[in-house]
VOGU-3710 file (C-alpha; in Angstrom, 3 decimals, decimal comma):
1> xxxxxxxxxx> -17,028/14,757/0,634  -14,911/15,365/3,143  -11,286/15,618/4,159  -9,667/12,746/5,697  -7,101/14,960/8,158  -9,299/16,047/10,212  -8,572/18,583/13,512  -8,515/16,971/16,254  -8,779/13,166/15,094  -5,215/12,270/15,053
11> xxxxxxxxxx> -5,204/10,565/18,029  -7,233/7,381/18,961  -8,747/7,439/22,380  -6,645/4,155/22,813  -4,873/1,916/21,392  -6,185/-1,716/20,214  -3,661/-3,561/21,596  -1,713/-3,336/24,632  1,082/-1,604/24,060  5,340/-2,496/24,351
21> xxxxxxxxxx> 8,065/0,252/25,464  9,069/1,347/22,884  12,593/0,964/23,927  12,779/-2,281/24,801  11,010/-3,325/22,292  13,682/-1,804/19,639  16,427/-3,168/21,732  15,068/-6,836/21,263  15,112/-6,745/17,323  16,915/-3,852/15,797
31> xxxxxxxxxx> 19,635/-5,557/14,403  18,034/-7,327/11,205  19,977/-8,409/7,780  17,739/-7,812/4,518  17,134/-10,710/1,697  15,020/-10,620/-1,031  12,538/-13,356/-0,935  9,585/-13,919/-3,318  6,392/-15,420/-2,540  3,386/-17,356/-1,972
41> xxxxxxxxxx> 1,191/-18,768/0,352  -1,643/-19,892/-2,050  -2,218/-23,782/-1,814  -2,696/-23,889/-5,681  0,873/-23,259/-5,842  2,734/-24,443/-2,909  5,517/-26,483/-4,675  6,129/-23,499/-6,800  6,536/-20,608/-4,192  9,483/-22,464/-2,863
51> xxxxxxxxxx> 11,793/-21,792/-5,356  13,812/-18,470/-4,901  16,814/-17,036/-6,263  19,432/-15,931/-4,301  20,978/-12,447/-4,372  20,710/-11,144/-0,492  21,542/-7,594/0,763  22,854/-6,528/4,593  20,779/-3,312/5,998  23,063/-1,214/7,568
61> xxxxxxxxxx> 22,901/-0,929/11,687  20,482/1,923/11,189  18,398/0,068/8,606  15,565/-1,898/9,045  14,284/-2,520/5,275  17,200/-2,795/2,644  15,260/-3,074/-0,508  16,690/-5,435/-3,625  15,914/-5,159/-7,133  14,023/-8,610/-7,731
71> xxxxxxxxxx> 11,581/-8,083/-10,535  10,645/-5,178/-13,021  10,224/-2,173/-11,158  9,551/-4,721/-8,318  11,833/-4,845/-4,801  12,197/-7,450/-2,353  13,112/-7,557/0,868  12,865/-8,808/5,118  11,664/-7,194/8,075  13,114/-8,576/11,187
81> xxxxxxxxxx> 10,515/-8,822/14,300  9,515/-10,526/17,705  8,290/-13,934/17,260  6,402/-13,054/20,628  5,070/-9,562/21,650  4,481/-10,897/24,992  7,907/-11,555/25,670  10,740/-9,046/25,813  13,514/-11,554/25,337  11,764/-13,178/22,307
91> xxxxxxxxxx> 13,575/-14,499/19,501  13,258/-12,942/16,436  11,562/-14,159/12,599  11,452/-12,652/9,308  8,893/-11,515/7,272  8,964/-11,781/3,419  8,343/-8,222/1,584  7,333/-7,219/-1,713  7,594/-3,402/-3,105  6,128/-1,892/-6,305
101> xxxxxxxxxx> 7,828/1,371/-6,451  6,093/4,515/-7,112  6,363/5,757/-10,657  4,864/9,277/-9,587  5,621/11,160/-7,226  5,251/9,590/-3,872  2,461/9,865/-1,442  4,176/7,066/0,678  3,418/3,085/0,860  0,168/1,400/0,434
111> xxxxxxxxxx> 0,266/-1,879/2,440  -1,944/-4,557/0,382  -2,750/-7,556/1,934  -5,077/-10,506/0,056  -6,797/-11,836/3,164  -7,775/-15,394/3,319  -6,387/-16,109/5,722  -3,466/-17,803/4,023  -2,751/-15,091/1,551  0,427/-14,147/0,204
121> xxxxxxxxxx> 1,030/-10,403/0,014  4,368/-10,674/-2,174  2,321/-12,743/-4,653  -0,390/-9,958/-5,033  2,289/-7,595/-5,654  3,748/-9,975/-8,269  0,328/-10,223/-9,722  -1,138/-7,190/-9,360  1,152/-4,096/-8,722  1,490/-2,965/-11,614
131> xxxxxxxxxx> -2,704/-2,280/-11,927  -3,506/-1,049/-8,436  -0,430/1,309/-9,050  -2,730/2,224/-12,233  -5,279/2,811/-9,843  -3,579/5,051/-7,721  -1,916/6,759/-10,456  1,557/5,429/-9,738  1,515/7,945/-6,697  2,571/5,061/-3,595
141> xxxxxxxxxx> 5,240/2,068/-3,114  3,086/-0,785/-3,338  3,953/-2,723/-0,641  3,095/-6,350/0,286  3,672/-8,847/2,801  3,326/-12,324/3,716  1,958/-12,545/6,895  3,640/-14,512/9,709  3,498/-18,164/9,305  2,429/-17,827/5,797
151> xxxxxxxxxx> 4,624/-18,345/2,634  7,722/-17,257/2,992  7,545/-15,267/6,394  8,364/-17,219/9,449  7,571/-18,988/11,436  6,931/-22,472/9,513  4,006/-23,760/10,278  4,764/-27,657/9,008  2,873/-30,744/9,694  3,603/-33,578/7,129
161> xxxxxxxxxx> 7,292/-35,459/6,903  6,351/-35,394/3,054  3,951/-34,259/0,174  2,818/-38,356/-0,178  2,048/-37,950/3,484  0,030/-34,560/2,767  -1,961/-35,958/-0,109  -2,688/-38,930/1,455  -4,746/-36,824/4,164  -6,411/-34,687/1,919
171> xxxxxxxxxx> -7,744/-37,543/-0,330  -8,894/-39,252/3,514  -10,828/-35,698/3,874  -12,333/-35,808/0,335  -15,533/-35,720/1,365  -17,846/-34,315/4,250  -20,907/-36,007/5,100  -23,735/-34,040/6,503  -25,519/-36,574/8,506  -23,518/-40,132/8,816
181> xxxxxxxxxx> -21,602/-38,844/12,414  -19,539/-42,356/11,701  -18,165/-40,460/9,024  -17,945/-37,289/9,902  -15,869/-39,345/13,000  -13,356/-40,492/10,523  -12,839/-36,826/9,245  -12,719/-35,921/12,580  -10,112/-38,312/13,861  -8,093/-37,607/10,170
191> xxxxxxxxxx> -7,551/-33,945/11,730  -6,531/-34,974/14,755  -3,752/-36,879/12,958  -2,910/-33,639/11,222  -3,384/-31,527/14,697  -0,776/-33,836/16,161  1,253/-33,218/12,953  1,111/-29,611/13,390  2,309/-29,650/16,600  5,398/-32,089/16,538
201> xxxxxxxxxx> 6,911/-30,442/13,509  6,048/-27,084/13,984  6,329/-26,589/18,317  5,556/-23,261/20,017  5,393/-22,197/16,007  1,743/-22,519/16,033  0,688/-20,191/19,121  2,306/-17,164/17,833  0,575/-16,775/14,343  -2,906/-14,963/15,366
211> xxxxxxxxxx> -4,561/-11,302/13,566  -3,129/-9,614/16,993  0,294/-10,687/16,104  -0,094/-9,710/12,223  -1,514/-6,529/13,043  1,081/-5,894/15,544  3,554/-6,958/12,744  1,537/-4,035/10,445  2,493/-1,905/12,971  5,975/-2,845/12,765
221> xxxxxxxxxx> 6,354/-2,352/9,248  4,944/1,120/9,079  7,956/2,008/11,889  10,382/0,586/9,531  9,068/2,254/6,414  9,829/5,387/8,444  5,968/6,995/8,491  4,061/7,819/10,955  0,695/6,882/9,429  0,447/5,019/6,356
231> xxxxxxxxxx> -2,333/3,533/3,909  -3,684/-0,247/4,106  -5,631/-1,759/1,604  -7,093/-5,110/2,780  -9,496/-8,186/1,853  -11,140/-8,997/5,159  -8,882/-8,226/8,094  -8,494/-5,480/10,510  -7,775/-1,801/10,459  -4,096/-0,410/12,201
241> xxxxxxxxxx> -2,587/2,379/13,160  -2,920/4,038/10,149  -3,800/7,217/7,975  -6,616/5,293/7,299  -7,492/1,556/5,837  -9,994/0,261/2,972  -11,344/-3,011/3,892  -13,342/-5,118/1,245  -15,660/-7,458/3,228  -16,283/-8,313/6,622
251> xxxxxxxxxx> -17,690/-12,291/7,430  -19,075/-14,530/9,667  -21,628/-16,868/7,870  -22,179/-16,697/3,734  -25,326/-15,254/1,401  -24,203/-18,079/-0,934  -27,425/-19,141/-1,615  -28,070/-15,418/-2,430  -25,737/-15,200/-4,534  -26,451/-18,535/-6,424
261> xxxxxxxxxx> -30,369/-17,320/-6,964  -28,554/-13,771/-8,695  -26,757/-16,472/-10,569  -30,010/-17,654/-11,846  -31,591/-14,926/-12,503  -29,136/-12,820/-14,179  -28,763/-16,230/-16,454  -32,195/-16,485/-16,640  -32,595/-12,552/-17,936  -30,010/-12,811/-20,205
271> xxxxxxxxxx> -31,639/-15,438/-22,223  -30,488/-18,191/-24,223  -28,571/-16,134/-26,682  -25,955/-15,515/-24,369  -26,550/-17,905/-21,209  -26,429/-21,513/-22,427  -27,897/-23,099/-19,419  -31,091/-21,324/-20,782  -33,003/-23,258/-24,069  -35,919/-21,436/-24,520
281> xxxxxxxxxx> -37,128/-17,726/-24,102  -39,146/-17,725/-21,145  -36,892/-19,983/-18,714  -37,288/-18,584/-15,225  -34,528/-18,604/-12,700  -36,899/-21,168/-10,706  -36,898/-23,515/-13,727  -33,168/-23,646/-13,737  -32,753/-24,087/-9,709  -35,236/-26,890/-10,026
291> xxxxxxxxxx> -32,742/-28,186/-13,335  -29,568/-27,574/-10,678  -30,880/-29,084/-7,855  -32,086/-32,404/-9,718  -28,597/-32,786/-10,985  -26,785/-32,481/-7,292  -29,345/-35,330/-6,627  -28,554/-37,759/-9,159  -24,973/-36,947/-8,504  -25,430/-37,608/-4,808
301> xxxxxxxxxx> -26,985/-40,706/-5,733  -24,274/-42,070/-8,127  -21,162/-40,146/-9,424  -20,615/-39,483/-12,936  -17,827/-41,592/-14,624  -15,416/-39,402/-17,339  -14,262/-41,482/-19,498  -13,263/-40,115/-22,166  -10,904/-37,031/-22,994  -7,747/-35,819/-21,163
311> xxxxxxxxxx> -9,695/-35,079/-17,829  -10,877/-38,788/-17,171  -12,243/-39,417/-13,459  -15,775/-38,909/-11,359  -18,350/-36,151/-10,826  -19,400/-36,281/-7,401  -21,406/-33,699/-5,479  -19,051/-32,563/-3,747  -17,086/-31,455/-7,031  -20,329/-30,043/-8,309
321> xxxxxxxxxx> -20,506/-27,818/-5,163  -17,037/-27,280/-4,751  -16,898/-25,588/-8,724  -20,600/-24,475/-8,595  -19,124/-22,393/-4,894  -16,243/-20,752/-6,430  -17,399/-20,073/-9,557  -20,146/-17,642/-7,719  -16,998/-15,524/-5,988  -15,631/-14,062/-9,537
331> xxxxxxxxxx> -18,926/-13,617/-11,852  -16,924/-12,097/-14,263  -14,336/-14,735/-14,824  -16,660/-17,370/-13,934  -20,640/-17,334/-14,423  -20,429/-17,740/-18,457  -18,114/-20,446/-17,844  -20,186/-21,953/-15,125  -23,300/-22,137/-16,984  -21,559/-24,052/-19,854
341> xxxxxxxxxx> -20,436/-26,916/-17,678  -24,272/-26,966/-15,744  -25,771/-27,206/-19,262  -22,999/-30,408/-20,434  -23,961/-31,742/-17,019  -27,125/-31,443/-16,882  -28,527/-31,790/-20,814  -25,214/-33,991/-21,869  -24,285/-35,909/-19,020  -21,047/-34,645/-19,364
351> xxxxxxxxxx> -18,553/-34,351/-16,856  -15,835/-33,706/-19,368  -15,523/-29,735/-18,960  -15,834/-30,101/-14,978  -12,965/-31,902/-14,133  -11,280/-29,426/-16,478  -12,314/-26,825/-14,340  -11,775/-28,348/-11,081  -8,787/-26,332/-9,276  -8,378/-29,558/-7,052
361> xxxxxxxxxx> -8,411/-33,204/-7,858  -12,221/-34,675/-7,265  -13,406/-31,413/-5,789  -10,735/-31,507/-2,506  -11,084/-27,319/-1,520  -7,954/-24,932/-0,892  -6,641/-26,247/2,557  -3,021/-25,511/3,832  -1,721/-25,791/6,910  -0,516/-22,153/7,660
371> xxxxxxxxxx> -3,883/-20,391/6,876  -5,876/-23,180/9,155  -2,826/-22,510/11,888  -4,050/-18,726/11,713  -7,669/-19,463/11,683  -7,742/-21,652/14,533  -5,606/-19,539/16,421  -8,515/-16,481/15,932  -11,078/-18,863/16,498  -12,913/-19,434/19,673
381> xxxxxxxxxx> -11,746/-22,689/21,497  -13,836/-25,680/19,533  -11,950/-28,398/21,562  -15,032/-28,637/24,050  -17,650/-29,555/21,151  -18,654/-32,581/20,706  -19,216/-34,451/17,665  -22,855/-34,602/17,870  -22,915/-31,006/18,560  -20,758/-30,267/15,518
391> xxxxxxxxxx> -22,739/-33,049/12,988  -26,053/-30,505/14,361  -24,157/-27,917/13,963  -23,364/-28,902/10,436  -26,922/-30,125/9,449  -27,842/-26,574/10,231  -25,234/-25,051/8,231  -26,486/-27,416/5,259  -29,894/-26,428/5,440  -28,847/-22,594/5,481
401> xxxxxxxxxx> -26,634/-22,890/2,353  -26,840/-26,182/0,629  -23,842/-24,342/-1,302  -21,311/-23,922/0,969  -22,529/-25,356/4,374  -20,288/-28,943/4,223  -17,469/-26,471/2,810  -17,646/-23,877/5,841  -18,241/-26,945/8,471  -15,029/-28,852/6,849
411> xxxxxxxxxx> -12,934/-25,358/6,844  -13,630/-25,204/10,662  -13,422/-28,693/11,870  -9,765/-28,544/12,199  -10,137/-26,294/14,955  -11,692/-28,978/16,804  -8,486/-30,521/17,642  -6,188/-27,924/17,162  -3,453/-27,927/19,913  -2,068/-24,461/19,838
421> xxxxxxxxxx> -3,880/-21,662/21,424  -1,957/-18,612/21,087  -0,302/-15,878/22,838  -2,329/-13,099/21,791  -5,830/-13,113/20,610  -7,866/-10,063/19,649  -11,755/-10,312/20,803  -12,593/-6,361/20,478  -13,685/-3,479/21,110  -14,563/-2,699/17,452
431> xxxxxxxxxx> -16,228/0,182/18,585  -12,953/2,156/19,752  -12,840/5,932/17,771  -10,442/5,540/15,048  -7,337/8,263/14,630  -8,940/8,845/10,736  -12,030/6,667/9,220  -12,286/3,708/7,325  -13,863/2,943/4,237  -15,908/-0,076/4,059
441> xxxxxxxxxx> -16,979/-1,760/1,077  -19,924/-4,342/1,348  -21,559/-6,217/-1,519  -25,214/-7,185/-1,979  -24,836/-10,630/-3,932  -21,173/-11,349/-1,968  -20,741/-15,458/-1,505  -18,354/-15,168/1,670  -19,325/-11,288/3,115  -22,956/-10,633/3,495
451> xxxxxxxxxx> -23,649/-6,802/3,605  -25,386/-7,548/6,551  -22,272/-7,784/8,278  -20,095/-4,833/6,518  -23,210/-2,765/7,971  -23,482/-4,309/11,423  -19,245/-3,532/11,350  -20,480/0,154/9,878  -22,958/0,683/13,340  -20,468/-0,568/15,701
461> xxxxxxxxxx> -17,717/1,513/14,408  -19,899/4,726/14,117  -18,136/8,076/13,053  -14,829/5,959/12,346  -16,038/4,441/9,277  -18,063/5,164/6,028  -19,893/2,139/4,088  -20,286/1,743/0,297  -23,043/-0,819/-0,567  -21,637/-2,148/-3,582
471> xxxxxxxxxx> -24,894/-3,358/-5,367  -22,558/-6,370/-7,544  -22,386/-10,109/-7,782  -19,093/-11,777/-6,450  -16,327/-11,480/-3,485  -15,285/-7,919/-3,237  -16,172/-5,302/-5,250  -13,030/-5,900/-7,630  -14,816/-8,810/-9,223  -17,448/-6,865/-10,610
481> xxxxxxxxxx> -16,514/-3,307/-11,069  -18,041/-0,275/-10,331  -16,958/3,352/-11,116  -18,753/4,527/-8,236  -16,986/2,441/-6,121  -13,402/2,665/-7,483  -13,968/6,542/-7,653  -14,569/6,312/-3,460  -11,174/4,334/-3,272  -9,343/6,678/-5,711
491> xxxxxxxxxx> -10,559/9,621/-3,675  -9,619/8,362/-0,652  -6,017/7,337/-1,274  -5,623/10,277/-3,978  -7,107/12,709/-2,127  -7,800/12,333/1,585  -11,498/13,059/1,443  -14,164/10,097/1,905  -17,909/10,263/1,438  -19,616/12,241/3,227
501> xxxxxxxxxx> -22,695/10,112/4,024  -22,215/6,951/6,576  -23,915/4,789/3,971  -22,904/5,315/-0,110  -24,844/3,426/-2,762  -22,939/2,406/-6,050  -24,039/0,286/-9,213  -21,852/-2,059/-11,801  -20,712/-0,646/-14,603  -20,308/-3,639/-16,523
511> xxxxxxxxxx> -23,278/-6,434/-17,322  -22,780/-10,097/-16,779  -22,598/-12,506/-19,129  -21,598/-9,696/-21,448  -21,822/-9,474/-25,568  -18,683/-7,454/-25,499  -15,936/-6,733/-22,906  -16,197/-2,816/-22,622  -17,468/-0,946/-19,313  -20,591/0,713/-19,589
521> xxxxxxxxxx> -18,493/4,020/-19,676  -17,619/7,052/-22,283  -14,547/8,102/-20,573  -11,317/6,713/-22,006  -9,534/7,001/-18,602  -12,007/6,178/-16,450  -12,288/2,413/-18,780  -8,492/1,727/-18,288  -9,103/2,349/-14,268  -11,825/-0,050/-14,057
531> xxxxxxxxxx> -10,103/-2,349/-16,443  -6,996/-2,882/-13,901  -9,441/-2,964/-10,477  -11,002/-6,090/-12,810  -7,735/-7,751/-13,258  -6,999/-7,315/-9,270  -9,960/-9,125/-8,334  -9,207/-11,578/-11,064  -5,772/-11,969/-9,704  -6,313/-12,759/-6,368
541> xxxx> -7,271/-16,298/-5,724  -10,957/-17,088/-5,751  -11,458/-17,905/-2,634  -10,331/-14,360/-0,813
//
């Protein structure tokens, strides 16, 4: 191992992002007024995360961050900041804050942040303080944040008058055809509608909600907190000027179909004693593809009608998919689950247990406005593609994961006709020498991070960062845990010191589709540490 304060490497060769005097840019925003706000930015709870109570507190003129008591052992708070960092005389917005204090003593703040994007930070430190401060032995002030535009920070990014208007969209968008381009017009025009939307309600909102800005924002909060280098612990975003950063997966395109065929065969070695969508000994994981794929064609032919039971409705495809594709992100929580509704599907005709399942009505994915204003605004331009480049482009995706293609192709489309190109957009270098390295963590059966491209991030980044190939199922190591890997993360934050080696191998230490619930462990201590980095990953939405 090796000692994260190194001689000599406090110092970055440059910085990542132009930089702002520092004394104009205090001059612009350092008046700021603290109140405690709560949380969230996930869609599955976007009429709830509204609601907030009301007890405020002023910062003094010295103060940027005047924590409230809002929770147990839980503070809330604001941090005032540019809406533009390309403009000196910007107006400011407010960011929502979330604090799990310390119960040790303090090493400083860990800064979490879900990913997504669209994730609330408050929220995971609502859910899931209490364990990663379990995890890092109660020694740092949990911190989260929701990012800009998301949640409860500002700016609002807004496009409907009303929720009738908002569902009627999303129902218009229900499903995604891979080949009929008259369709995939109708989509197409829906999100200009919404695009248009956007734009109206929410103004020069929408250009200033990019990664640059957030990171910039990062930045911002580590000057308030009043440390020079701080910790951040993030899902699949970007490393700051910090003492140094974990970072869980890095994407482009998905190994979903990967991840699907460990589905099977884990299933398939399990047996039928404890997978049900086996019937007799000797089922191969082919056997049950072949059983999988003949059901997403009769579904594709005719939905299933549910009519009995409280959950009455259709099976489509798309629903299959859309269950069958999240399911594969959280094996733990998930896979037994999953193979129960395949087997009333597919032995039953049985659509009872899906719609039960189904986090959205008829299969409609996770889709709010603020984390597709942040997406398109890190996105390349897509306004210059045409629609029979994107219905190719989308028959290609299909045929590479028949998964998750039509989801990945209807999660960008938005960006076709997306009117707000921002102020600041981040391209690269990723290749800049980091003031301390980062730990990577890449999975070999992850459904939204390949390891492919946690190692091709590894390369580019040489000396600055160290890899741990997570050999798991699921998105992020959290969702199937690993004392290997936790030990690397407890090291690093406890300690200082990260592996040694560019490239560290660890192994689950739990099996799938278990008899029992306990960690293939002896250590008392070591269980309950593994235990709470399960419940983060089964905290976090499934999606990020």
């Amino acid at each position: 191992m090796s000692a994260l304060d190194i001689p000599g490497t406090d110092s970055e060769k440059e910085p990542f992002l132009p930089g702002i005097p520092l004394r104009e840019r205090k001059a612009t925003w350092k008046a700021s007024r603290c109140a405690w706000i709560l949380l969230l930015g996930l869609n599955a709870f976007y009429l709830a995360s509204r609601v907030w109570p009301s007890n405020t507190s002023r910062c003094s003129p010295t103060t940027r961050i005047c924590w409230a008591p809002c929770g147990p052992n839980i503070d809330c708070s604001q941090l005032i900041v540019p809406l533009d960092y390309t403009n000196l005389s910007s107006p400011s917005i407010s960011l929502s804050l979330a604090r799990y204090r310390a119960t040790a003593p303090s090493l400083g703040s860990l800064i979490i942040e879900p990913g997504g994007p669209g994730g609330s930070g408050t929220q995971m430190v609502w859910n899931s303080g209490a364990k990663i401060s379990r995890v890092v032995e109660g020694r740092y002030d949990i911190i989260g944040f929701d990012p800009r535009g998301i949640n409860n920070s500002e700016p609002k990014i807004e496009c409907w008058a009303t929720e009738e208007e908002r569902a009627v969209f999303h129902r218009a968008i229900l499903k995604l055809p891979s080949d009929a381009k008259s369709s995939l017009a109708e989509v197409d025009a829906w999100y200009e509608v919404w695009a248009k939307g956007c734009s109206e309600r929410s103004g020069e909102a929408i250009k200033h909600v990019s990664t640059a800005f957030v990171a910039r924002d990062v930045d911002q909060l580590r000057e308030a907190l009043g440390q020079e280098k701080l910790m951040y612990w993030d899902a699949c975003e970007y490393p700051v000027d910090g003492r140094s950063a974990i970072m869980w997966g890095k994407t482009s395109l998905d190994d979903t179909v990967h991840a699907f065929e460990a589905f099977l065969d884990t299933c398939a070695s399990v047996g039928p004693s404890r997978c049900p969508l086996v019937k007799v000994e000797g089922t191969t994981a082919v056997d049950l593809r072949l059983e999988v794929e003949g059901l997403l064609m009769d579904l594709s032919h005719r939905p299933l009608p549910v009519t009995q039971g409280e959950h009455r409705g259709i099976v489509t495809r798309f629903g299959a998919l859309s269950y069958l594709y999240s399911s594969l992100y959280r094996p733990n929580a998930e896979w037994p689950r999953l193979a129960e509704v395949l087997d009333a599907l597919i032995t039953q005709r049985n659509g009872s247990l899906l719609l039960q399942e189904l986090a959205w009505e008829n299969g409609l994915p996770p889709h709010d406005e603020e984390g597709t204003a942040v997406l398109c605004s890190d996105a390349v331009p897509a306004n210059m593609i045409s629609l029979e480049e994107w219905a190719s482009q989308t028959r290609e995706m299909v045929e590479k994961s028949f998964i998750s293609g039509e989801f990945r192709s209807l999660y960008t489309l938005p960006c076709r006709t997306w009117l707000g190109r921002p102020k600041e957009r981040y391209v690269g270098n990723f290749s800049q020498k980091l003031a301390h390295p980062i730990l990577l963590i890449g999975g070999t059966h992850d459904p939204a991070t390949p390891l492919r491209n946690a190692r091709r991030l590894a390369h580019d980044m040489g000396d600055s960062a160290r890899l741990i190939v997570h050999h798991g199922f699921g998105h992020t190591s959290t969702r199937h845990v690993s004392n290997c890997t936790t030990q690397a993360v407890r090291d690093l934050l406890l300690k200082g010191i990260l592996p040694e080696a560019a490239e560290t191998h660890c192994f689950p230490s739990k099996e799938l589709f278990p008899v029992g619930n306990e960690f293939d462990v002896a250590d008392v201590e070591e269980r309950e540490i593994l235990r709470a980095m399960r419940d983060i990953g089964m905290s976090v939405a499934a999606r990020w």
